[in-house]
C-alpha positions in Angstrom: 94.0 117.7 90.5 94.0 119.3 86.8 91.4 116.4 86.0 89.0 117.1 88.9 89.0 120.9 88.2 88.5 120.5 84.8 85.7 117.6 84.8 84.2 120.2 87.9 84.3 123.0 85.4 82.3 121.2 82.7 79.9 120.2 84.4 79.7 123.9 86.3 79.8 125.3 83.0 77.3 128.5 82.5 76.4 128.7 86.3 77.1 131.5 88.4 79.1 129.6 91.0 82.3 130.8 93.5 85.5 129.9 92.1 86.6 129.6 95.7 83.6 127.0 96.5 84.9 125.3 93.6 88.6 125.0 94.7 87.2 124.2 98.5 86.0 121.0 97.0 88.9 120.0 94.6 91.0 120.5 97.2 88.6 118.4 99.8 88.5 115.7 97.4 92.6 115.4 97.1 92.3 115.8 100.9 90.5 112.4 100.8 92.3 110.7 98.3 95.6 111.3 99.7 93.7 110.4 102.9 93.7 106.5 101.5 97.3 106.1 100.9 97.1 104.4 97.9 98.7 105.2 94.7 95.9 103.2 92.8 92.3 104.7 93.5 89.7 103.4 91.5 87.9 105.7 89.1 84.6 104.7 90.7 85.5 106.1 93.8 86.6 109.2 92.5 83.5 110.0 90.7 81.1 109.6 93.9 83.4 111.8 95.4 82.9 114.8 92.6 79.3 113.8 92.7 78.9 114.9 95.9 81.4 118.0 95.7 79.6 118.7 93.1 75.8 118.1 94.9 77.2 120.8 97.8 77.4 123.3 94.6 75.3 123.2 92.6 72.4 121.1 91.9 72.2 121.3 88.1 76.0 120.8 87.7 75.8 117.5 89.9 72.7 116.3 87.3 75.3 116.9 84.9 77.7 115.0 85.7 76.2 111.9 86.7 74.1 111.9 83.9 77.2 111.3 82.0 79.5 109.7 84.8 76.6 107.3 85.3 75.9 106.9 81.8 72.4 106.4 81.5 71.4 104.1 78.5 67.5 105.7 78.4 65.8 108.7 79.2 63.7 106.4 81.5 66.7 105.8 83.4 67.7 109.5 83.4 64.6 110.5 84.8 64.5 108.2 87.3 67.3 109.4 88.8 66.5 112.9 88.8 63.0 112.3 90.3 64.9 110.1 93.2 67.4 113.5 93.7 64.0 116.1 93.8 62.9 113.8 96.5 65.9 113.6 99.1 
């Protein structure tokens, strides 16, 4: 939980967002987790899951974070990605 509120935090860092909005979804996404039952969850799985929390919020934060959860090796690649998410 400390992990997803602090990797949430970064990435909302500087943006003028609800703290409540941003417990909502840390608590939504240990909702889910706990939801599989499994004490191993891959990290993978996690990350699409504060992607989206994070989409919901706020749209420059999400950018954030996947730019470096995703870990683009070129700006091509970066911008790619962001002209796919101005699109849907």
């Amino acid at each position: 939980r400390d992990k997803l509120l602090k990797s949430m935090l970064m990435a909302l860092r500087k943006r003028q967002t609800e703290e409540e909005a941003i417990e909502r979804a840390v608590n939504g996404i240990v909702r889910q987790l706990e939801s599989y039952g499994e004490n191993d969850i891959q990290s993978k799985l996690i990350g699409e899951l504060v992607m989206n929390a994070l989409a919901e919020i706020d749209n420059v934060a999400y950018i954030r974070y996947a730019s470096v959860y995703r870990d683009f090796r070129e700006a091509g690649d970066f911008e790619k990605f962001v002209e796919k998410e101005i699109k849907d």
